[in-house]
BALO-631095 format. One record per residue (C-alpha): residue number from 1; x, y, z. Coordinates in Angstrom, 2 decimals. Each point is the difference from the previous one (the first is absolute). Layout:
+-----+---------+---------+---------+
!   i !      px !      py !      pz !
+-----+---------+---------+---------+
! NUM !       X !       Y !       Z !
...
+-----+---------+---------+---------+
***
This chain:
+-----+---------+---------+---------+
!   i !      px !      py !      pz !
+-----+---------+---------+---------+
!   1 !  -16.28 !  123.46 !  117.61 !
!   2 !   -3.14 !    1.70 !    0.66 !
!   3 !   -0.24 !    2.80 !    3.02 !
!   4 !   -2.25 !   -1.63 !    2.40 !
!   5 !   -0.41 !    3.43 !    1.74 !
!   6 !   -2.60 !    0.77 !   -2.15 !
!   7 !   -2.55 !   -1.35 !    2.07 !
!   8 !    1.33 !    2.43 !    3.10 !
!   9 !   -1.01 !    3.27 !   -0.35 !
!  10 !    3.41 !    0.77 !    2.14 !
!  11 !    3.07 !   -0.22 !   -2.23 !
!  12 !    2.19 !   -0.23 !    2.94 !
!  13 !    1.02 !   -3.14 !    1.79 !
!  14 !    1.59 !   -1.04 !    3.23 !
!  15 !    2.96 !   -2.92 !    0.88 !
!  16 !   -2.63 !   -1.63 !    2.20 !
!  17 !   -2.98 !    0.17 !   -1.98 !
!  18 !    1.51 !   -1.13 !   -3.20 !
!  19 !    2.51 !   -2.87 !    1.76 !
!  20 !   -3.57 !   -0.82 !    1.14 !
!  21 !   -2.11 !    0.20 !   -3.31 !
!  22 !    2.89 !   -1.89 !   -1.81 !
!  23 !   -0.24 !   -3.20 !    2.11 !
!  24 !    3.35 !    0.13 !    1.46 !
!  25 !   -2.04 !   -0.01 !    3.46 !
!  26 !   -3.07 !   -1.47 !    1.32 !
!  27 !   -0.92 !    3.26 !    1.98 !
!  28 !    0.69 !    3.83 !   -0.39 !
!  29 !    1.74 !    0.21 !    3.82 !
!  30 !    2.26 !   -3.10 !   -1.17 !
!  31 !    1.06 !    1.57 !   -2.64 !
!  32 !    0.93 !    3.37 !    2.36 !
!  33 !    1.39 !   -1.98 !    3.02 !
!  34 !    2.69 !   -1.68 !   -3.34 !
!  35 !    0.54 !    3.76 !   -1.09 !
!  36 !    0.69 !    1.21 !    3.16 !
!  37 !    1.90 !   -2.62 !    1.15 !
!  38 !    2.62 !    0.43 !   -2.93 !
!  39 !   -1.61 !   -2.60 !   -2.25 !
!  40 !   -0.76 !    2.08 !   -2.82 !
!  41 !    2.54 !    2.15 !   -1.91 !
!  42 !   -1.18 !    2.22 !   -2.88 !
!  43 !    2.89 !    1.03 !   -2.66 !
!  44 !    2.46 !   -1.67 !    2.57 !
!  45 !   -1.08 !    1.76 !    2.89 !
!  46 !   -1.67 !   -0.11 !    3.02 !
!  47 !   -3.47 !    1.16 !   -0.42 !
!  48 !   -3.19 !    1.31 !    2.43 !
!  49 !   -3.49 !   -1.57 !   -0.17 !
!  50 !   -1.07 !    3.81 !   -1.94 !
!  51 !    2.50 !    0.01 !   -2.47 !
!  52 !   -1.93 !    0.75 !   -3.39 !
!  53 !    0.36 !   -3.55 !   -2.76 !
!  54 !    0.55 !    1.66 !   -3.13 !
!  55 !    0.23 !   -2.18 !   -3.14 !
!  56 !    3.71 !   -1.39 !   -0.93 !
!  57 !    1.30 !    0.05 !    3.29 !
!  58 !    1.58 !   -2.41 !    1.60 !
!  59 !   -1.32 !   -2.20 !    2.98 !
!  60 !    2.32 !   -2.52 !    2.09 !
!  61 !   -2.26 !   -2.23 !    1.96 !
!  62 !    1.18 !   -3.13 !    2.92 !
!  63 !   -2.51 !   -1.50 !    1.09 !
!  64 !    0.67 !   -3.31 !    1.74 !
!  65 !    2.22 !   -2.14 !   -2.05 !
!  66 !   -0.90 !    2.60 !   -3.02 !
!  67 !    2.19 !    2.41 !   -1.33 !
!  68 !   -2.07 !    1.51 !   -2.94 !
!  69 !    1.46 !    3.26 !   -1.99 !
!  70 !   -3.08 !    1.46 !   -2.29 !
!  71 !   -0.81 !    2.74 !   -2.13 !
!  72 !   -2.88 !    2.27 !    0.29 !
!  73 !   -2.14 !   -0.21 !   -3.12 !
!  74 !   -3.37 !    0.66 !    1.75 !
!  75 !   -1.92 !    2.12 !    2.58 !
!  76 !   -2.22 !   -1.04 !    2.34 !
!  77 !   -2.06 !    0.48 !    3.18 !
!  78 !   -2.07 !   -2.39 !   -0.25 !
!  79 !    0.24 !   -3.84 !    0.73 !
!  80 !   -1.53 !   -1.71 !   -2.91 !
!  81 !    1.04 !   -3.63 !   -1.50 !
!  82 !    2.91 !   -1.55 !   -0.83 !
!  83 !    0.26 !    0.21 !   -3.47 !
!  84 !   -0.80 !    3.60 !    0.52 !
!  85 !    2.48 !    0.65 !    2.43 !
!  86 !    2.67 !   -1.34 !   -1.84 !
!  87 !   -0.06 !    2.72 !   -2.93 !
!  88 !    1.14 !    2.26 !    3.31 !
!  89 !    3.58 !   -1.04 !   -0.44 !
!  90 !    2.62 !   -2.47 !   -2.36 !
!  91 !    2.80 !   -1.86 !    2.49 !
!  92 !    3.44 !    0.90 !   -1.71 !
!  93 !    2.16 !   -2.45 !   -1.78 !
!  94 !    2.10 !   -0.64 !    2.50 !
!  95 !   -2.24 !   -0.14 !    2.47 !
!  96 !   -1.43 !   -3.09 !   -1.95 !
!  97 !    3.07 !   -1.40 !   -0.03 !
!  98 !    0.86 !    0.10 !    3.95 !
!  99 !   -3.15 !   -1.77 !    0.48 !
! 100 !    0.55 !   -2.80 !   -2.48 !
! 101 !    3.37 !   -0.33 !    1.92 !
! 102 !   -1.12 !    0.16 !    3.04 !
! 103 !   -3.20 !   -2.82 !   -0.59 !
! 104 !    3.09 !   -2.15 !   -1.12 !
! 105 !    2.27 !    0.00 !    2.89 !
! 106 !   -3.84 !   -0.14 !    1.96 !
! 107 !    0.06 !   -3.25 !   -1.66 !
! 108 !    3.54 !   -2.02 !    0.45 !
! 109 !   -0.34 !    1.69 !    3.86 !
! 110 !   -2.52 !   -2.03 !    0.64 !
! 111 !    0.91 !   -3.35 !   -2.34 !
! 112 !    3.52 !    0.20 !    1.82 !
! 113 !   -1.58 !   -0.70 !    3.45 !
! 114 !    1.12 !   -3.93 !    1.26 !
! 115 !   -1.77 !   -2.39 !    1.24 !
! 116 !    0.32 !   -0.40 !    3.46 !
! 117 !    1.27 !    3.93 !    0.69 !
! 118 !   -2.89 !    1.33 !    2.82 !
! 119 !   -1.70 !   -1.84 !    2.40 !
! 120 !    0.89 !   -3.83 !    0.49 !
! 121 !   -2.15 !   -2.29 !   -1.69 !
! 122 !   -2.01 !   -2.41 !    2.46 !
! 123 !    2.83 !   -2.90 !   -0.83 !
! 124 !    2.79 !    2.49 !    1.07 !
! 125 !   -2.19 !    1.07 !    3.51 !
! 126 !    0.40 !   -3.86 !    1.05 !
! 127 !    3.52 !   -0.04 !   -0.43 !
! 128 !    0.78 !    3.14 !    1.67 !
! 129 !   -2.11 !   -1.66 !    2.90 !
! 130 !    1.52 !   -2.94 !    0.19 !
! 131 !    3.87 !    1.69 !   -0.54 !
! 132 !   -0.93 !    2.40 !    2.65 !
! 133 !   -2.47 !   -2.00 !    2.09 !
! 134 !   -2.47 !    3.01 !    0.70 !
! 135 !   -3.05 !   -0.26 !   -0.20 !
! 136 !   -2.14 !    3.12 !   -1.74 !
+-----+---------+---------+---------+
***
């Protein structure tokens, strides 16, 4: 992979800035609220929004129903497109993994949901009326 940090004349790189440049969030202070709010963990541990990305390391990321585990491949401070951004980092093997498992039990969740289960049809609102005999 090629060192995007080329382009910066910095070679340094913050959490927040690269979480940012990388995609993983739509905005820079998203992407500190997550790290300060324990979202983020770099080499398995809790990390601030200045901790300097170095290449190799190890970045743990939840975000939403995400659980992401990458490796650092690429600098950056600057937001550029996607196919860009992903030469920043490679997701781990079993990172891949967890996500192909969890899409599949995504999947039978919802297939396993019966018919019926929720709010009554309009067919079982008249008989609850007329078992009941209130009228709503």
């Amino acid at each position: 992979m090629q060192d995007v940090s080329k382009d910066n004349k910095d070679p340094h790189c913050r959490l927040d800035k690269w979480l940012w440049a990388a995609r993983f969030f739509k905005t820079r202070n998203i992407a500190a609220d997550a790290v300060d709010g324990g979202k983020v963990r770099v080499d398995g541990v809790r990390a601030k929004n200045a901790k300097e990305v170095k290449l190799g390391m190890l970045v743990d990321i939840k975000n939403k129903d995400i659980e992401i585990e990458v490796m650092v491949t690429g600098l950056s401070n600057v937001r550029r497109g996607a196919p860009e951004a992903a030469q920043l980092y490679e997701e781990t093997q079993a990172s891949k993994e967890k996500q192909a498992a969890l899409k599949i039990t995504q999947d039978n969740a919802f297939a396993a949901r019966e018919r019926g289960a929720g709010r009554p049809t309009k067919r079982q609102l008249r008989e609850i009326k007329k078992f009941t005999g209130l009228k709503f």
